[in-house]
C-alpha positions, 0 to 999 in steps of 0.5 A: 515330269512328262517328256513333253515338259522334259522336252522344252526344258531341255533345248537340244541343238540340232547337229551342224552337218559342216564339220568345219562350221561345227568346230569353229561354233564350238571354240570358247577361247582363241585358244581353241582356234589356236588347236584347230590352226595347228591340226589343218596347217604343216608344222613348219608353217604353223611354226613360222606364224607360232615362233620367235627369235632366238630362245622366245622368251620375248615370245612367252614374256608378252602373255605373261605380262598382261597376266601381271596385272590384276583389276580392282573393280568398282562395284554397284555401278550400273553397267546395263549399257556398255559403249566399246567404241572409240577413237583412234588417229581421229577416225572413229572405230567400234573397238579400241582394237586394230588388226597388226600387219602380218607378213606374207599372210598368203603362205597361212591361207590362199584367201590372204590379206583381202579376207582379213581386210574384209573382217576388219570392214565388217567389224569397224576396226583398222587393218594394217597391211605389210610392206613384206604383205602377200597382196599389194597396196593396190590389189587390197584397195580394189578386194572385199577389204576395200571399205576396211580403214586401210593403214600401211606399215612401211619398212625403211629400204636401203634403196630409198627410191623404192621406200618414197614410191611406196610412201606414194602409192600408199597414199594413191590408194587411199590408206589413211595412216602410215606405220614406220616399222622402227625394229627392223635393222636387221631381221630377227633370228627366228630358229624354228624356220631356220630348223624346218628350212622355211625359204619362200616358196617353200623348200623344206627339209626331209623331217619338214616334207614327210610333214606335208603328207599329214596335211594333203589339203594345205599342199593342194589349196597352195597348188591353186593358188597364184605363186606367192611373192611379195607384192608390194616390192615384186617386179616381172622381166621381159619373159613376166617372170617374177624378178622381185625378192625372195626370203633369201635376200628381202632381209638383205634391203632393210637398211641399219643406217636408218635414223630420225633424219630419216622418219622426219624426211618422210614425215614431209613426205606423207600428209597424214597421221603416222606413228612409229611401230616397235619398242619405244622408250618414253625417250624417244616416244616424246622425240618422236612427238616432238617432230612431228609423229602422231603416236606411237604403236608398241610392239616387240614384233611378237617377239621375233625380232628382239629376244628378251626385249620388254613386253609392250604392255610394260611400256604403255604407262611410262610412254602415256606419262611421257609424251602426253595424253593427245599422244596415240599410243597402240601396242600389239603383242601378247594381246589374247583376251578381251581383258587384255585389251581392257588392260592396255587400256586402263594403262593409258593405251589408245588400243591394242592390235592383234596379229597370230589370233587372226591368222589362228582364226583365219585357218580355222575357219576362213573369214568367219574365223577371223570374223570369230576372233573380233566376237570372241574379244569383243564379248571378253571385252565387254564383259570385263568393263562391266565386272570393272564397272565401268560403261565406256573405254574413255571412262576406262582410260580414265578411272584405269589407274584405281582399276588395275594395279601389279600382281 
């Protein structure tokens, strides 16, 4: 054989001079992201998106659950073509995937929420911001992630002034769906925060601080930025000094009293869909329905509140049995593959959320990590319905029960 014939069939791809652009091209997995997150951050924030609560068994549990259930495909079906869009709440989305509120996102990356929202606009997909968010309702309306579908997850205040001005300004700005987070009377235990000292602004330990001299680019990037806060519930005194809360007190204003009197007060309040974010029973799945709430979005917070609470996958079928088939149901938590998502789906999900593998991806790699995150799940997702053999996420949901089955 000539070079020249060995040449062509040999296609050698020219090296990328961008370290950074190379390293993320050569991720497979959002585990390969999940490295690279873990060599650019200092341990005690890496730590802080990474830990759960107490022993994290929830934590390991949510992965583990999907990796339970096992697919039993249906075979000489043309799948050529495969449609992954759906619908979620009545608004139509490219993906049955959605990007979780994460707290705080700033303190993982200066580009912040806005870089985030903005992938989800690229990608035709919901985001949902936090109340406990490092960018505020207004600020996120008027960034590069303003044609995002914006939703808005409220946490419950003990000053319910402030919970009811935050219902307002949600809807002032434009988001169209409003999660009540349900799990959060009080906050979890989270130990690897409590071992590293991880107040915000950071004020660590000495084993913590000797950490940051390994990661000088973090430190410097933080140092640029406006001061972290959180946006949606700060306030300036006379002197524009932030007055607001810090994490030595915001968890002190989540409100235990919190009950249904509470959610249909605020179902009055708000003229669009809501849903109810945490680990909901059938129960009270089919309560909530029955006042007046639109869905649900099953969630164990990742693990961090709740330790050895059930995995959110483990839930989808009884709920979906429960409350009904024109019933929303989300769920978030452990989602880390594409077939994930198709799991959640043939167990009667609407769609599933993801919120640690954006910031992985984030860190990684800036919007295009994130941008990275949603191809990679995507491709997986894609390819899984068609070795299923299924064409379309409706025909997923539908044939789900003869597709997936207990290991």
């Amino acid at each position: 054989m000539k070079f020249t014939e060995i040449r062509d069939l040999i296609k050698v791809q020219p090296p990328r001079l961008d370290r950074r652009a190379r390293q993320l091209e050569a991720c497979r997995t959002l585990e390969d992201l999940h490295r690279l997150f873990r060599r650019r951050l200092p341990r005690p924030v890496a730590d802080y998106v990474d830990g759960g609560a107490d022993e994290e068994v929830a934590l390991t549990n949510n992965v583990a659950a999907f990796r339970g259930w096992q697919f039993t495909p249906r075979v000489l079906t043309d799948v050529s073509t495969v449609d992954v869009s759906t619908v979620i709440l009545g608004r139509a989305s490219a993906l049955p995937l959605g990007l979780a509120p994460t707290g705080y996102t700033r303190m993982i990356s200066p580009l912040g929420e806005p870089a985030v929202a903005a992938a989800a606009a690229r990608a035709g997909v919901p985001y949902v911001l936090s109340t406990m968010a490092s960018t505020s309702l207004e600020e996120l309306a008027a960034s590069s992630g303003s044609q995002a579908q914006r939703w808005f997850q409220l946490y419950i205040w003990k000053n319910r002034d402030l919970t009811s001005e935050l219902i307002r300004r949600a809807a002032d700005a434009g988001y169209s769906v409003l999660e009540i987070a349900v799990d959060v009377a009080v906050s979890g235990y989270r130990l690897r925060d409590v071992r590293n000292g991880l107040t915000i602004p950071p004020q660590l330990t000495l084993k913590s601080l000797v950490d940051i001299g390994t990661r000088p680019g973090y430190w410097t990037r933080m140092l640029a930025s406006p001061a972290l806060r959180f946006a949606n519930v700060a306030t300036t005194d006379s002197h524009g000094t932030d007055s607001g809360y810090t994490i030595a007190n915001i968890t002190e204003q989540f409100d235990a009293s919190v009950s249904w009197a509470d959610i249909a007060r605020i179902r009055e309040q708000w003229a669009g869909p809501i849903v109810l974010k945490g680990p909901i029973g059938p129960d009270d799945a089919v309560r909530a329905r029955d006042i007046g709430i639109d869905g649900v979005h099953l969630s164990n917070h990742g693990g961090r509140q709740l330790d050895r609470s059930i995995a959110p996958v483990d839930l989808v079928r009884p709920v979906r049995d429960a409350a009904g088939q024109d019933f929303t149901v989300l769920l978030d938590s452990g989602v880390r593959h594409g077939s994930d998502i198709a799991t959640a789906i043939a167990l009667g999900a609407d769609a599933a959320f993801i919120g640690r593998p954006y910031l992985w991806g984030l860190v990684a790699g800036g919007p295009a990590g994130v941008d990275k995150v949603v191809s990679l799940l995507t491709e997986q997702l894609t390819r899984t319905m068609q070795l299923l053999g299924v064409t379309s996420v409706e025909e997923l949901r539908k044939r789900g029960p003869a597709l997936i089955t207990r290991r």
